[in-house]
C-alpha positions as CSV (number, residue, x, y, z in Angstrom):
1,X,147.5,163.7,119.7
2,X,147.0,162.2,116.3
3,X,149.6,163.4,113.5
4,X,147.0,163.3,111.2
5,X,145.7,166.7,111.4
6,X,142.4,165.3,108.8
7,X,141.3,164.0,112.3
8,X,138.5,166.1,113.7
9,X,138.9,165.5,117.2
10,X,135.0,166.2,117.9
11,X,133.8,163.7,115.5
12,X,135.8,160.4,117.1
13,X,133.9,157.5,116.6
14,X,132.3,156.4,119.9
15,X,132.4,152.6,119.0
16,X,135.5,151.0,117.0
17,X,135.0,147.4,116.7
18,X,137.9,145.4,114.4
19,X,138.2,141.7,112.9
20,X,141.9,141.8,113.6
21,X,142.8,139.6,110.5
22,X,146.7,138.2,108.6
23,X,148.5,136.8,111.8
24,X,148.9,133.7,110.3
25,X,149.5,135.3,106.8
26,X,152.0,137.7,108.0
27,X,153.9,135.1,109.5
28,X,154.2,133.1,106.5
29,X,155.2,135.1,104.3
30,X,158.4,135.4,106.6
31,X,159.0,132.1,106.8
32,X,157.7,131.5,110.4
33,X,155.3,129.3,112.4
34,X,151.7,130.9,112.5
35,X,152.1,131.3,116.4
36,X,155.3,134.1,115.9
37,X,152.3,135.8,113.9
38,X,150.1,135.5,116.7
39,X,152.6,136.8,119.6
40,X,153.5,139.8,116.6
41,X,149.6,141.0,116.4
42,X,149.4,140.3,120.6
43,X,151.6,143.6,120.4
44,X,149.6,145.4,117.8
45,X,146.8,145.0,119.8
46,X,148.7,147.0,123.3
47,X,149.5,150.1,120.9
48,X,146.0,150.4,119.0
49,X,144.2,150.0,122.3
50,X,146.2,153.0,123.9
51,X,145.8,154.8,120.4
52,X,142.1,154.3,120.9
53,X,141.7,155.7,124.6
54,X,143.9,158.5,123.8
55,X,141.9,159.6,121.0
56,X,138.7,159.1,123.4
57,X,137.1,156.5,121.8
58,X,134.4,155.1,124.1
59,X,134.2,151.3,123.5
60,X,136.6,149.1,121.2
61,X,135.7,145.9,120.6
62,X,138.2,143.1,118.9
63,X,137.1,140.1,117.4
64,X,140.0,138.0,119.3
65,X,138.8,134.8,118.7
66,X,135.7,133.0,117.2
67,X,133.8,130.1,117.6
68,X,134.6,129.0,114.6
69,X,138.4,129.3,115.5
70,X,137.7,126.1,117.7
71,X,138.3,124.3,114.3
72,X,142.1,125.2,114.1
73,X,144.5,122.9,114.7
74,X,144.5,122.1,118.4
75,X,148.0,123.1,118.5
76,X,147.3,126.9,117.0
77,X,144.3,126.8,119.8
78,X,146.7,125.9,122.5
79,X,148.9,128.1,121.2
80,X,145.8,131.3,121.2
81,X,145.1,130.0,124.4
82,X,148.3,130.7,126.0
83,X,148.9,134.2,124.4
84,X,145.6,135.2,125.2
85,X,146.5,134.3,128.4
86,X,149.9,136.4,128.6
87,X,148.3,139.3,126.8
88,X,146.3,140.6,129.4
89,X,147.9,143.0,130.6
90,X,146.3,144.5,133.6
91,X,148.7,147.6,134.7
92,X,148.2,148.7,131.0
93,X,144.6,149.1,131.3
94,X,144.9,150.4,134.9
95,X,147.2,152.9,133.6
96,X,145.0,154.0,131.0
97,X,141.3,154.3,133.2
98,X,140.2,151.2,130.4
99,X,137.6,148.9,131.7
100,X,137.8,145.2,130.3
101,X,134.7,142.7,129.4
102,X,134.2,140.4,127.2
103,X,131.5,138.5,125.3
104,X,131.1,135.2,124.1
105,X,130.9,131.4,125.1
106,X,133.5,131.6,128.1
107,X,132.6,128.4,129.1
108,X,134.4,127.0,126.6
109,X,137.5,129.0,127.5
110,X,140.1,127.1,129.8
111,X,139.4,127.7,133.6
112,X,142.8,129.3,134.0
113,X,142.4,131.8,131.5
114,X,138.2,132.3,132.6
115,X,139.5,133.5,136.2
116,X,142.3,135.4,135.0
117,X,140.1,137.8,132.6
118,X,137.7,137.5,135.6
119,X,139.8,139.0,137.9
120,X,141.4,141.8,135.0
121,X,137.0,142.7,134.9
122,X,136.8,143.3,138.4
123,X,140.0,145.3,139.1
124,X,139.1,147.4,135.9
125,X,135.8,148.0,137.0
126,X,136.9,151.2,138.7
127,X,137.9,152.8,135.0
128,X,136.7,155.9,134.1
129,X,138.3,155.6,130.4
130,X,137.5,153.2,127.3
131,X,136.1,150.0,127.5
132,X,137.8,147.3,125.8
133,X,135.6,144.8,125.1
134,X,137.6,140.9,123.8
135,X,134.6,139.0,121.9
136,X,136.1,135.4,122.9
137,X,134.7,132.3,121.4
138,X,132.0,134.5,120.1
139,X,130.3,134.6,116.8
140,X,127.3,136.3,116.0
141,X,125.0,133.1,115.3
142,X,125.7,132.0,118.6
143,X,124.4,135.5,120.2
144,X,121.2,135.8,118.7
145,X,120.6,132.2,119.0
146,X,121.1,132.4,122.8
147,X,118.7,135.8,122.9
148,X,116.5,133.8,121.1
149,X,116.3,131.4,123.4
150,X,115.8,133.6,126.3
151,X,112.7,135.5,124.5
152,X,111.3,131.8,123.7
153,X,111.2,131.0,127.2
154,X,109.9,133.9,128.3
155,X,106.9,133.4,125.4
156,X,106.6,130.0,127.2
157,X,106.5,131.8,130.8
158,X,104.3,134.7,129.7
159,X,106.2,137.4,130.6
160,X,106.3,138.1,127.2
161,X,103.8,138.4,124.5
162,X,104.8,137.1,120.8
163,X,103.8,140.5,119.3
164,X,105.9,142.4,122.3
165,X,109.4,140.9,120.2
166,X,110.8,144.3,118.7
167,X,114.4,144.7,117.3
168,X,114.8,146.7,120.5
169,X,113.5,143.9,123.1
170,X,115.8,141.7,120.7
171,X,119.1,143.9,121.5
172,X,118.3,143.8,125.1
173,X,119.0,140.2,125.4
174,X,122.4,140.3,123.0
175,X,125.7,140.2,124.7
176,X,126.6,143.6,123.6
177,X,123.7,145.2,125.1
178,X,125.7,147.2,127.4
179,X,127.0,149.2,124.9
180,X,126.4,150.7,121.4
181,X,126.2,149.8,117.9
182,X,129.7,150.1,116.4
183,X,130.1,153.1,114.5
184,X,132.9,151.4,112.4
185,X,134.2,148.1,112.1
186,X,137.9,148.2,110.9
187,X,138.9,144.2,108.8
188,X,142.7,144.2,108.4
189,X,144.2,141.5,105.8
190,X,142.4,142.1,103.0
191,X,139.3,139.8,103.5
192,X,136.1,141.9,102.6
193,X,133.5,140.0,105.0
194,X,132.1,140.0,108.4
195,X,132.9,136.2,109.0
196,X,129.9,136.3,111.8
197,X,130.7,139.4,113.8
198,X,128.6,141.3,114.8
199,X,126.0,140.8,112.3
200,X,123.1,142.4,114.3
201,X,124.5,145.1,115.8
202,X,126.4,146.4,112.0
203,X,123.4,146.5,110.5
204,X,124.3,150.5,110.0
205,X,128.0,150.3,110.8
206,X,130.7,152.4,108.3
207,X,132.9,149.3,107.2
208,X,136.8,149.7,106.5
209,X,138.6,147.1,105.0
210,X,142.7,147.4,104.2
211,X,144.8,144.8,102.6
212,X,147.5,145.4,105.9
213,X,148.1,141.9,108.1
214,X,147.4,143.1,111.7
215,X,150.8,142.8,113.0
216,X,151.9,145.9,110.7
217,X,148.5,147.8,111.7
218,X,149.9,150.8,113.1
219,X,148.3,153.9,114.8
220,X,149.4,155.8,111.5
221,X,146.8,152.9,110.0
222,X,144.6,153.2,112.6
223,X,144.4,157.5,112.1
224,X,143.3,156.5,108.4
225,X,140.6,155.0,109.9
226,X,139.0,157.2,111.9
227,X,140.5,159.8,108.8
228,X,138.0,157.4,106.4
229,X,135.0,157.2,109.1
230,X,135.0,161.3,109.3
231,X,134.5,161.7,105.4
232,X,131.4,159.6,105.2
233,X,127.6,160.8,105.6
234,X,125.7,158.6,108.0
235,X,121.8,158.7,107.0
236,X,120.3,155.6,109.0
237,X,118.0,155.2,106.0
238,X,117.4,158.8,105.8
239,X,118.0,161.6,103.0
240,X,121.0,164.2,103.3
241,X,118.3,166.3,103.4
242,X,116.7,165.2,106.5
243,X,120.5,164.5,108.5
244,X,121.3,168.3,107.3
C-alpha cells in the first residue's frame, strides 16, 4: 500500500503514461558517462513498474526510446540498445501478472533485441495484471502518419468513404488502440513538452511535470503523482456543473 494516505485508492488512474526524462543529465552532473545514467534509470523503471501494478493501475506506458533518439550518437544508441536489451526482465513481469507490448517502428530495432521482446509478449500474454506497454522508436508523427496511410488506401479501395473518417475511425488505426487514452502523462527532468508523444491520444490527458532526473524518481515521487492526478477536475470540455 501507498504511504501516502492523500491516495484514494478508488480513484487510481487507469492509464499512466511517462516521458522518462534526465538520464543523461543525472549522470553528468556526477561526473559520469551518459550510459551509467542510462543503466541508473534501467532500475527506476523495475520499481515504478511494480509501484504501478501494485497500486492497480491498468496500463503504463513509458516513452523508452524515440525516433528521434536514432540521432544520438551511435555509441549512446548501441549503448540503449544493449540495456534495453538486459532490462527485460521477464520473471519480474511474470511475477507480477504484467502483460508486455510495445508500439512503435520495431523494424528498426536490432533483430536480437525484436525476438527477445517477442518472446517476453508471448510468455506474458497469460497476465491477468497491468500492461506495460515500451513505446520503442516511436513518436507520435510517425503513428498517425502510418494510420493515415492505412485510411488513404482504404479511400483508394472503397472500403471507406472520405466523409466516414471520424476521430474515432482515426484511433482505430493508431498503435495504441488497444488501450485507452492516458489519464496522466508523468515528464521527469524538468522539460515542460510532449517532444512527440502521444500527441493524439493527450488531447485530454492531466499533465505532471517535476524538475526530478528519472534515476532519482522514486515511488515516494511517483505517489505525488497519482496524489496531484486525484486533486484535479476532469471536464472533457464540460462545465463542473454538468461532471457534478
Amino acid at each position: 500500500m501507498p504511504e501516502d494516505s492523500q491516495i484514494d485508492m478508488n480513484r487510481i488512474p487507469k492509464h499512466v503514461a511517462i516521458i522518462m526524462d534526465g538520464n543523461g543529465r543525472w549522470a553528468k552532473l556526477r561526473g559520469q558517462e551518459r550510459s551509467e545514467g542510462h543503466r541508473a534509470g534501467v532500475e527506476t523503471v523495475k520499481n515504478i513498474i511494480e509501484v504501478a501494478a501494485r497500486l492497480g493501475v491498468k496500463y503504463l506506458t513509458l516513452y523508452t526510446f524515440s525516433s528521434e533518439n536514432w540521432n544520438r550518437p551511435s555509441s549512446e544508441v548501441t549503448t540503449l540498445m544493449g540495456l534495453l536489451f538486459d532490462s527485460i526482465q521477464e520473471d519480474l513481469l511474470l511475477k507480477n501478472g504484467i502483460r508486455l507490448k510495445t508500439i512503435g517502428d520495431l523494424n528498426k530495432l536490432p533483430e536480437s533485441l525484436r525476438e527477445k521482446l517477442d518472446k517476453c509478449i508471448e510468455d506474458t500474454s497469460v497476465g491477468e495484471g497491468m500492461t506495460l506497454v515500451l513505446a520503442l522508436s516511436y513518436s507520435s508523427y510517425w503513428e498517425i502518419t502510418e494510420a493515415t496511410k492505412q485510411l488513404a488506401a482504404m479511400v483508394c479501395k472503397g472500403d471507406v468513404q472520405v466523409n466516414d473518417i471520424s476521430p474515432e475511425l482515426l484511433s482505430q488505426h493508431l498503435a495504441t488502440s488497444f488501450m485507452p487514452n492516458p489519464d496522466l502523462l508523468i515528464r521527469t527532468g524538468g522539460e515542460v513538452r510532449l517532444s512527440n508523444f502521444l500527441l493524439w491520444q493527450s488531447a485530454y490527458t492531466e499533465l505532471y511535470f517535476c524538475d526530478i532526473y528519472w534515476p532519482d524518481f522514486t515511488k515516494e515521487e511517483f505517489y505525488k503523482a497519482i496524489a496531484n492526478f486525484q486533486k484535479r477536475e476532469r471536464r472533457f470540455g464540460k462545465t463542473s456543473e454538468q461532471i457534478n
